[in-house]
C-alpha positions in Angstrom: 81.7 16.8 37.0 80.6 19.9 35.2 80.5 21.0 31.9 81.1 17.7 30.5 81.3 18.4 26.6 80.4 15.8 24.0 81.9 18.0 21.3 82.6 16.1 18.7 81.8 18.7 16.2 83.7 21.9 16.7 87.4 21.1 15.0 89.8 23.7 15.3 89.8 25.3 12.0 93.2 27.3 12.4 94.5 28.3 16.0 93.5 31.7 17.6 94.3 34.4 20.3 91.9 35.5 22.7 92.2 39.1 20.7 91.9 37.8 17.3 89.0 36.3 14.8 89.7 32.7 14.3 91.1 31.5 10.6 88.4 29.2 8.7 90.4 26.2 7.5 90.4 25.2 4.2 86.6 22.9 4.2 85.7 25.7 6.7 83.6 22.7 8.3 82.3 21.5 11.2 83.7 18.3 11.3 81.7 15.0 13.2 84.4 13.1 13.7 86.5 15.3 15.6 86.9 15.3 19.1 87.2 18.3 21.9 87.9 17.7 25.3 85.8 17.9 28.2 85.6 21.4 29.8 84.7 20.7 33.7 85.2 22.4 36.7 85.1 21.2 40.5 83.7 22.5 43.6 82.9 25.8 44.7 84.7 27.9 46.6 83.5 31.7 47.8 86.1 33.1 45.6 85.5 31.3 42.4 82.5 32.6 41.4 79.8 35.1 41.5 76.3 33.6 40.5 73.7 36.1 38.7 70.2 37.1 39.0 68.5 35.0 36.0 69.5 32.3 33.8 69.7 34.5 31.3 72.4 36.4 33.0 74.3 33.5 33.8 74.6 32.4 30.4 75.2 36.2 28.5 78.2 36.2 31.4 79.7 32.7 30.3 79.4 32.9 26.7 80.7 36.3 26.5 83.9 35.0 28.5 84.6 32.3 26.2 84.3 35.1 23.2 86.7 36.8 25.0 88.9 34.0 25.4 88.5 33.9 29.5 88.4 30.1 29.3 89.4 29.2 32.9 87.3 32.1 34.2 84.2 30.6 32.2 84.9 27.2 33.9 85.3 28.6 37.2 82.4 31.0 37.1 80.8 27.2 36.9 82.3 25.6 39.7 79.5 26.1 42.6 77.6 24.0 40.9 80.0 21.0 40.4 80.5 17.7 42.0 82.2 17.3 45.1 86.1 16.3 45.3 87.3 18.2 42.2 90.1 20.6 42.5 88.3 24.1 40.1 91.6 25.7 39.6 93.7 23.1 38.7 90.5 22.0 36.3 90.0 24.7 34.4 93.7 25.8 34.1 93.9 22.5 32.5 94.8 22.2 28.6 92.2 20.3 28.2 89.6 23.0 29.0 91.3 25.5 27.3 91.2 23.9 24.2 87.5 23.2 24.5 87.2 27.1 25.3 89.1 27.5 22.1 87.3 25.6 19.7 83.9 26.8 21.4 85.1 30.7 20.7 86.2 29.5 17.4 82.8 28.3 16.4 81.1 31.1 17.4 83.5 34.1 16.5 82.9 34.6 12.9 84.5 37.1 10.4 81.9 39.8 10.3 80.5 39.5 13.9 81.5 42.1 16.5 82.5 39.8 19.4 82.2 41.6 22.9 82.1 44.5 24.3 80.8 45.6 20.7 78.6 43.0 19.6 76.1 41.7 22.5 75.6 38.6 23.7 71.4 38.1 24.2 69.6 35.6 25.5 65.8 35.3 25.0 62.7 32.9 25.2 64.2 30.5 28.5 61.2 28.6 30.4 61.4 26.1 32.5 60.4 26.1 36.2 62.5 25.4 39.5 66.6 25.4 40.2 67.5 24.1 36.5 66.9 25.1 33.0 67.8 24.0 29.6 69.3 26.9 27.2 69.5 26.1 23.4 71.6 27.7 20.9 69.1 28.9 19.1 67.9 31.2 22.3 71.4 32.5 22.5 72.5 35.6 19.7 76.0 37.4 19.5 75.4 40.4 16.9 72.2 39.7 16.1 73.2 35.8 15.3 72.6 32.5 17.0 74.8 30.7 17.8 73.5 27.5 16.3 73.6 29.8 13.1 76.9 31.0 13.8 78.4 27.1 14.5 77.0 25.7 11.1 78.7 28.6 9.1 80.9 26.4 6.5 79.2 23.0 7.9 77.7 20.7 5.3 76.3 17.9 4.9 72.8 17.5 7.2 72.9 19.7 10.4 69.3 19.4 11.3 70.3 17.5 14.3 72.6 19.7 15.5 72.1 21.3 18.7 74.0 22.3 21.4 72.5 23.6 24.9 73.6 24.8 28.4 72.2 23.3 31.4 71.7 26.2 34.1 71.5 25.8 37.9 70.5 27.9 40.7 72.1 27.7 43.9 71.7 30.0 46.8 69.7 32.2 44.6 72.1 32.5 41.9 72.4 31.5 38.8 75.3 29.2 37.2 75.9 27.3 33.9 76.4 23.6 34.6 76.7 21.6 31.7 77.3 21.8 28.2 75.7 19.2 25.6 76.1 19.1 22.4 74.0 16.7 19.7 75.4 16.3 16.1 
């Protein structure tokens, strides 16, 4: 499978369109107990995805579709690097992978940050060697902000183990995001 989330901390704090800023709900936290579904995508066909040049790239391209509310196409731009036997299109059209899509854009798309094509997604300060690197938050700004930063805005309690990262894969010389972990 791909992009299996353990999200248990992004809770939908009021419900968005791809064109709006999300609501903060009334604690305007990042709840632990809550529960997002798993994102995941299947095999790759040629027209599912086009792979990019560096890690780096791969993961500027996915994260600025999910800020732009392209959740399917996030998920799909995933799916040469999934398991065998899964069907990508009927995967990521699912609700279930929406609504992970949503409640990732919602933690990140904060009153106050220009989301995409005016604010930039960066990402900086990836090492690791061979076909697979890790990609924390905290290497990852929209606006100038990481997205660790942006994810704890209204959080409380302790967040020092918070994390979340994105596991990136080459294949055939490109680039793809595979999996999405998050620790709370």
């Amino acid at each position: 499978m791909l992009l299996p989330v353990a999200i248990f901390g992004f809770a939908a704090c009021g419900a968005t369109r791809p064109d709006e800023q999300p609501r903060q709900g009334a604690s305007g936290a990042i709840s632990p107990t809550s529960q997002a579904p798993a994102m995941t995508s299947g095999p790759s066909h040629p027209r599912s995805a086009t792979g990019s040049e560096t890690p780096e790239a791969a993961v500027e391209s996915w994260v600025t579709q999910i800020l732009g509310g392209h959740y399917a196409e996030a998920c799909l731009a995933s799916a040469p690097v999934a398991s065998p036997g899964e069907d990508p299109e009927a995967l990521c059209s699912s609700p279930d992978v929406l609504k992970t899509g949503e409640s990732l854009r919602e933690a990140w798309a904060k009153p106050g940050v220009k989301l995409p094509p005016q604010g930039k997604v960066d990402v900086t300060g990836v090492t690791g060697e061979g076909d697979k690197v890790t990609v924390p938050d905290t290497a990852i700004t929209l606006d100038g902000r990481t997205l660790r930063s942006l994810a704890l805005i209204g959080s409380s309690g302790d967040t020092t183990s918070f994390s979340l990262t994105l596991d990136v894969q080459k294949l055939d010389g490109s680039w793809y995001v595979g999996n999405l972990n998050l620790n709370i």
